[in-house]
C-alpha positions in Angstrom: -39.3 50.5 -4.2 -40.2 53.4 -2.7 -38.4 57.2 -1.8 -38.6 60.0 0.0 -37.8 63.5 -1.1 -35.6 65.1 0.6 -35.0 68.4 -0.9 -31.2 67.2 -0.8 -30.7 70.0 -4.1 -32.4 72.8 -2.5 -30.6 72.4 0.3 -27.2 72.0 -1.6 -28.3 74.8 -4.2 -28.8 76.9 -0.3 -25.6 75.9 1.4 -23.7 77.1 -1.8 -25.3 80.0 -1.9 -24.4 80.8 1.9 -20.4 80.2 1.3 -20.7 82.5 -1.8 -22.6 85.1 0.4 -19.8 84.4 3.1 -16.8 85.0 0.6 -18.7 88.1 -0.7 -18.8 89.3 3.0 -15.2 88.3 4.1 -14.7 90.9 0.5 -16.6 93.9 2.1 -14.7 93.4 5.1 -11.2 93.6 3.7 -13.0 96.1 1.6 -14.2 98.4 4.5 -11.0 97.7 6.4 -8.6 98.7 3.8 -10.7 101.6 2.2 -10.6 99.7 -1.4 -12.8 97.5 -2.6 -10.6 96.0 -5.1 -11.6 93.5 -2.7 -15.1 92.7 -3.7 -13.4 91.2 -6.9 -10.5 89.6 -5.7 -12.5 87.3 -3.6 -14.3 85.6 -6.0 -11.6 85.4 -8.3 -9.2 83.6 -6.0 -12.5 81.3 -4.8 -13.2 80.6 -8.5 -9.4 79.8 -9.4 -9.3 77.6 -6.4 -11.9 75.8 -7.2 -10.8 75.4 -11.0 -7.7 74.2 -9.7 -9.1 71.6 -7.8 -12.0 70.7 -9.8 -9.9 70.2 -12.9 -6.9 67.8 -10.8 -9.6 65.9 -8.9 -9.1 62.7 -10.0 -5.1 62.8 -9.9 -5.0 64.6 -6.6 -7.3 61.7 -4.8 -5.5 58.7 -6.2 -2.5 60.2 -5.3 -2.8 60.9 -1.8 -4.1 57.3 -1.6 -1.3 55.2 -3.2 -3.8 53.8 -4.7 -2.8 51.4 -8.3 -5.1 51.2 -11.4 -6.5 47.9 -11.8 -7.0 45.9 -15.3 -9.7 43.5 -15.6 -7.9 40.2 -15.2 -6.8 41.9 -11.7 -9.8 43.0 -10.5 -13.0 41.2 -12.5 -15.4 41.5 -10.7 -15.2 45.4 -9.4 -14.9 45.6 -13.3 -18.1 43.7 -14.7 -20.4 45.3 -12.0 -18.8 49.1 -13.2 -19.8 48.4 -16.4 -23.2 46.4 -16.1 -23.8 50.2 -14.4 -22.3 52.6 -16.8 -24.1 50.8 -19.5 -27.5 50.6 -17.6 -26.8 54.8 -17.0 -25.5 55.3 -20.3 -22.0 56.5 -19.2 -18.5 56.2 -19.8 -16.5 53.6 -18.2 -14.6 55.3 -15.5 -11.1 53.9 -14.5 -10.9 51.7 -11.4 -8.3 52.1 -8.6 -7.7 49.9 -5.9 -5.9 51.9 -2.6 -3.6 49.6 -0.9 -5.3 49.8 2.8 -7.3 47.3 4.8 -9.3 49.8 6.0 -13.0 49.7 4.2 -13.9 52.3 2.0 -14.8 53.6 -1.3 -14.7 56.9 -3.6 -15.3 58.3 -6.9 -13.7 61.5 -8.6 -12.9 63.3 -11.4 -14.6 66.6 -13.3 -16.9 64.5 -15.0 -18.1 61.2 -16.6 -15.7 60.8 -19.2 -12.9 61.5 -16.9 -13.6 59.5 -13.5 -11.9 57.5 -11.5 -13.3 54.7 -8.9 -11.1 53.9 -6.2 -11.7 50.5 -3.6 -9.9 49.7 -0.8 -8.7 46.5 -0.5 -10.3 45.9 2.6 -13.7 46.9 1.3 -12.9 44.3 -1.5 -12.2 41.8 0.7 -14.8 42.6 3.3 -18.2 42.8 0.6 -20.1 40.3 -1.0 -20.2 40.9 -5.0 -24.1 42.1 -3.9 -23.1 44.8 -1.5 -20.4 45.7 -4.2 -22.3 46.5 -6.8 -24.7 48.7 -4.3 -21.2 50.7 -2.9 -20.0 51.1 -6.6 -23.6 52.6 -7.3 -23.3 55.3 -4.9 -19.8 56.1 -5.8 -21.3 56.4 -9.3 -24.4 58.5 -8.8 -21.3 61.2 -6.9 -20.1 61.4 -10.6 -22.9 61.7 -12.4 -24.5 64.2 -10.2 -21.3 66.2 -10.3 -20.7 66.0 -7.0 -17.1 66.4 -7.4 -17.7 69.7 -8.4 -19.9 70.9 -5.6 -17.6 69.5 -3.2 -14.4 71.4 -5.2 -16.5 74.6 -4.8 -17.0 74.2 -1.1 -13.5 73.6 -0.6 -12.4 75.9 -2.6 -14.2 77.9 -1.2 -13.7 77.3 2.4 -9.8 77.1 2.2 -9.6 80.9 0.6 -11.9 82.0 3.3 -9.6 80.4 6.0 -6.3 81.5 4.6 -8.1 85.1 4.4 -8.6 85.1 7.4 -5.4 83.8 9.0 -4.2 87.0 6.7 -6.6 89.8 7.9 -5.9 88.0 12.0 -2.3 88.3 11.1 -2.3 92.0 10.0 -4.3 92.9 12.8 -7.9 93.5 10.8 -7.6 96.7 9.0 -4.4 97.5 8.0 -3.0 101.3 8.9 -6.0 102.9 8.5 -7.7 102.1 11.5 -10.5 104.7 11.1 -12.2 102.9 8.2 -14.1 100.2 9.7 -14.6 98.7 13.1 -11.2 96.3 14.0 -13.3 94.4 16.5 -15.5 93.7 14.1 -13.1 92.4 11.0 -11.2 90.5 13.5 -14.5 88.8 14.9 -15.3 88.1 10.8 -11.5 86.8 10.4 -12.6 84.5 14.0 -16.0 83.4 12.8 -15.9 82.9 9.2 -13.6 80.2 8.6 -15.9 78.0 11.4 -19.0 79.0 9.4 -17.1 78.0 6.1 -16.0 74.6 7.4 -19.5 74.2 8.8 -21.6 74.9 5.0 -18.7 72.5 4.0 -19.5 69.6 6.0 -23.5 70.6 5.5 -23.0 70.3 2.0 -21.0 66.9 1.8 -23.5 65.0 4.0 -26.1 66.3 2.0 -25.0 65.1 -1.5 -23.9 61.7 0.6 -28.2 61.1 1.2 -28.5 62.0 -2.9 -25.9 59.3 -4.0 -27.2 57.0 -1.3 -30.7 57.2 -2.8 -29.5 57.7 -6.6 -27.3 54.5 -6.0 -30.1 52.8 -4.7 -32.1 53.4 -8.0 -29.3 52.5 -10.5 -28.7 49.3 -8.6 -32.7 48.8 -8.0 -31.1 47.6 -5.2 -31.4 49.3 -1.8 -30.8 46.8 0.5 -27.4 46.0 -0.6 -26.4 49.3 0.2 -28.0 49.5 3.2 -25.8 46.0 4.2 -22.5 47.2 2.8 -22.8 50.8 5.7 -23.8 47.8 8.0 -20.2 46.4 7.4 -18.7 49.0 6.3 -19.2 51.0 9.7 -18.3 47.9 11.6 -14.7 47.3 9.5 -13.2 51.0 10.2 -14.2 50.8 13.8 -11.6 48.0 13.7 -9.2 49.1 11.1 -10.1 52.9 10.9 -7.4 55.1 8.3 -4.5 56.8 10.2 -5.2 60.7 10.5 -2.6 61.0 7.4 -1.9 65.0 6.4 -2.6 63.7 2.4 -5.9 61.5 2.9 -8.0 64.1 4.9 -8.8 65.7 1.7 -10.3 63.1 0.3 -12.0 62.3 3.5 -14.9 63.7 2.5 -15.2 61.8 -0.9 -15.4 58.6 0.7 -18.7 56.2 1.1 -18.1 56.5 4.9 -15.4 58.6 7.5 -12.7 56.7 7.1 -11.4 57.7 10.5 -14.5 57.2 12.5 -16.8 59.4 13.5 -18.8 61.0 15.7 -21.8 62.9 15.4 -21.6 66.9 15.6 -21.6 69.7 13.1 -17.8 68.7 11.7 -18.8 65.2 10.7 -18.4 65.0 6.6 -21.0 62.2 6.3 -24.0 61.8 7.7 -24.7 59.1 10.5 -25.2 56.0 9.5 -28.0 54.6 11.1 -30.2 57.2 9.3 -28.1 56.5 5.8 -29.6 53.1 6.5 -33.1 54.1 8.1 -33.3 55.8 4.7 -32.4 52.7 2.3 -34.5 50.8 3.9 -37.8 53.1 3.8 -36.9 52.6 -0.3 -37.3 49.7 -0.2 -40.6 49.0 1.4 -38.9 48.8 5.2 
């Protein structure tokens, strides 16, 4: 088996860096605006207890939003043999498995770490995947835990959300406050326009790049690329016929899922990358 790199953590370790740089500058525009810059530490300080927030309630807030029911062993046997064949083989904890009560197929992982993770199936996934193409879906949702992705993707949300709510604020005041002498107004309202677009748009960059890394670090804890590459085959083909209601509660967890629940196409917004390169990709590891 064979890979490619990708720079997939430079480019995450990049994107992260831009949405910091953009909160930073959203700060000096308030800052510059309102004549105090109070505001170059408030920003971070509401981006970093956002993303604590988040971060920390991960694996309740996902489960949640899915109605999805924890699963014992006699219910679900197979989802838990081939979780624990691959926590053993990674030498990690055995998360807790979730099943999400929707024929639509799809997968996530969450939760702030190893020790506290959570692996949620759908049951039309179950029911659509051969025990093979299981084990290859489960690896990828695996590798987003142990490559804390969950926190990455809490930070860019974080993240993005104070940017936009900023924002909405600064629009809503009219970009400057009283004092419209310090600063340009055009020029905070054209930041208040254009920053929550460029925050979304790290966002998204920085969920379809840690999609390539699970795909690939799945592919090597399964030794298995293949089967992965067959499950986005069917996978792609079962929520183009049963694809997830646009439901207020499940478009945060969206993004955590193996594939866009709601179907996609491709531009700038999409959370995961397509999926005929996801597969073009699998298939170069192994030899295709």
């Amino acid at each position: 088996m064979t890979g490619t790199n990708h720079h997939n953590g430079l480019k995450t370790a990049i994107l992260m860096g831009g949405l910091w740089a953009l909160l930073l500058l959203l700060g000096w525009v308030l800052a510059e605006g309102t004549g105090s810059s109070i505001w170059l530490f408030i920003m971070p300080l509401i981006g970093i207890g956002q993303t604590a927030y988040t971060y920390w309630n991960s694996d309740k807030l996902a489960v949640r939003s899915m109605g999805a029911i924890e699963v014992t062993e006699a219910q679900q046997p197979v989802m838990h043999a081939v979780v624990r064949e691959l926590s053993t083989a990674a030498g990690q904890p055995m998360p807790r498995l979730y099943v999400a009560p929707t024929m639509s197929p799809n997968a996530f992982a969450t939760g702030r770490d190893p020790a506290h993770a959570a692996v949620c199936c759908t049951q039309g996934i179950l029911q659509l995947l051969n025990e093979r193409e299981l084990r290859g879906v489960l690896g990828h949702e695996l590798s987003h835990v142990y490559n804390r992705d969950i926190l990455t993707g809490s930070v860019a949300a974080g993240i993005a959300g104070v940017i936009s709510s900023v924002s909405t604020m600064i629009l809503w005041f009219g970009g400057g406050g009283r004092d419209r002498d310090k600063g340009n107004p055009i020029a905070v309202l054209l930041m208040a326009l254009l920053a929550p677009l460029a925050a979304s748009l790290t966002q998204f960059a920085v969920s379809r790049t840690r999609e390539y890394d699970a795909d690939h670090d799945g592919a090597v804890l399964t030794n298995d690329p293949l089967a992965l590459a067959s499950a986005l085959r069917k996978i792609d083909g079962g929520i183009a016929v049963a694809p997830m209601a646009h439901d207020p509660r499940v478009e945060p967890v969206s993004a955590m899922m193996i594939a866009n629940p709601f179907g996609g196409i491709r531009n700038l917004f999409a959370t995961h990358p397509p999926m005929d390169q996801r597969i073009r990709r699998l298939e170069q590891m192994a030899g295709y």
